[in-house]
C-alpha positions in Angstrom: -28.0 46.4 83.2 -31.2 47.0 85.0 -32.9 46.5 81.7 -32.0 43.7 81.5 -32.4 41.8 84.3 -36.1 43.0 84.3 -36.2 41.3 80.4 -34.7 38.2 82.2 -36.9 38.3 85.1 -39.8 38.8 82.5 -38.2 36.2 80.4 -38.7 33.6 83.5 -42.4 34.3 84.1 -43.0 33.6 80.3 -41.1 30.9 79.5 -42.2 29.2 83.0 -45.4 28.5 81.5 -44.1 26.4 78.6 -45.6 22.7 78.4 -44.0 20.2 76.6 -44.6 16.1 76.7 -41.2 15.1 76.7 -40.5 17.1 79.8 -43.7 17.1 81.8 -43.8 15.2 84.6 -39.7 16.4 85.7 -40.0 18.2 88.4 -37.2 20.8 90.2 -35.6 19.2 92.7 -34.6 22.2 94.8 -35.6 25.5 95.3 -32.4 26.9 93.3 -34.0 25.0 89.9 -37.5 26.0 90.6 -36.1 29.5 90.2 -34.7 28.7 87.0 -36.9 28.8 83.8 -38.7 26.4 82.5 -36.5 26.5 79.5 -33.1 26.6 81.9 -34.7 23.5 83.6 -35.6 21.6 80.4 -32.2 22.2 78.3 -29.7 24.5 80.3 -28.1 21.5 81.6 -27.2 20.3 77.7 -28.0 23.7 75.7 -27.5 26.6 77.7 -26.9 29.0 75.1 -30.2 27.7 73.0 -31.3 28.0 76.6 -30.0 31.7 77.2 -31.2 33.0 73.6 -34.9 31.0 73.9 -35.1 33.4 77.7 -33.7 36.4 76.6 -34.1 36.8 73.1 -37.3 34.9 72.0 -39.1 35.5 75.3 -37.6 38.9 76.6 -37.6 40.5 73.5 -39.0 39.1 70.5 -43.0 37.9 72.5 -42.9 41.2 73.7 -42.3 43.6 71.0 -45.8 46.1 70.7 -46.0 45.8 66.9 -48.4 42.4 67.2 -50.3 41.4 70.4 -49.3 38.4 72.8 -52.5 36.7 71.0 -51.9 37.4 67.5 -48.2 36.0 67.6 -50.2 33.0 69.2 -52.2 32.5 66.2 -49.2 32.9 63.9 -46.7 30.5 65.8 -49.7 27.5 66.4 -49.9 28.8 62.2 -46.3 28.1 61.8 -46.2 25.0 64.4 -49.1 23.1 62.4 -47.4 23.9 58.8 -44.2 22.6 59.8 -45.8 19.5 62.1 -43.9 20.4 65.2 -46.6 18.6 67.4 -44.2 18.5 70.6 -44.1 22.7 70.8 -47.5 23.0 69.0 -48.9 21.4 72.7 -46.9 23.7 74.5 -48.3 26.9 72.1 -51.8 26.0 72.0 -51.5 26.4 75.7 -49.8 29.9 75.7 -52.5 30.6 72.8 -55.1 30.1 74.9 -53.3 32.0 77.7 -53.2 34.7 75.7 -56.8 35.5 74.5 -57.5 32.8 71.7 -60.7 30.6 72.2 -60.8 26.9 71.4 -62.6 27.5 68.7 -60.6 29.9 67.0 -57.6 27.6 67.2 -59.9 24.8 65.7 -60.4 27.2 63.1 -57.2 27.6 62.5 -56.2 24.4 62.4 -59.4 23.6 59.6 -58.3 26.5 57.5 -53.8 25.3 57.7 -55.1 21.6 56.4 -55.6 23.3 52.7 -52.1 25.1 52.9 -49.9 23.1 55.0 -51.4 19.7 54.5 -54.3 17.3 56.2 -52.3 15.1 57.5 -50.8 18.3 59.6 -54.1 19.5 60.3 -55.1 15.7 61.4 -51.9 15.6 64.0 -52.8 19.1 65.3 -56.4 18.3 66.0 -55.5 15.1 67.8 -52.7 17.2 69.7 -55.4 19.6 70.1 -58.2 17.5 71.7 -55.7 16.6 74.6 -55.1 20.0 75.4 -58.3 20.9 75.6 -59.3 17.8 77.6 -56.2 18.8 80.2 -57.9 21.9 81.1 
């Protein structure tokens, strides 16, 4: 049990970084929320068990497995994000990218090198998406 209320606790930190568009200007409105996750706060109230799985499964467990680093799982989800044109959680990883070790440049690099596999109109949306992370800094 103690194990895994340090994952949840763990879980919290992590996923209390997360940006997203949709959801960034709501604010807690009491102490009790801002204790909550980020990803309690932004879809417990509608999806707590995507909630509870995204925390303690995803977060807790999956980011912090030791076979890749935090940074190289970076590269491979902002990889995945842009080839699938997820543009709303590509903002949110290209902050936790950079968070976790990758430059600017590399991500520009990556997102040059996913137009020839996953399409330039991917790569187009991801550098706009991009430039206004970068300019939020």
């Amino acid at each position: 049990m103690k194990l895994k209320s340090s994952f949840i606790a763990m879980a919290i930190v992590v996923a209390g970084t997360a940006h997203s568009p949709a959801f960034a200007q709501e604010q807690p409105s009491s102490n009790l929320e801002s204790a909550r996750s980020r990803t309690q706060q932004l879809m417990g109230g509608i999806a707590p068990k995507l909630a509870d799985l995204t925390d303690d499964v995803l977060y807790a467990d999956i980011w912090e497995r030791p076979e890749l680093s935090k940074r190289d799982r970076s590269l491979v989800t902002v990889s995945a994000l842009i080839a699938l044109n997820r543009p709303d959680q590509l903002r949110s990883h290209l902050i936790r990218a950079r968070d976790n070790g990758l430059t600017e440049a590399e991500l520009v690099e990556t997102i040059t090198h996913m137009a020839f596999y996953s399409g330039w109109p991917s790569a187009v949306s991801a550098v706009a998406i991009a430039k206004d992370v970068f300019a939020e800094k």
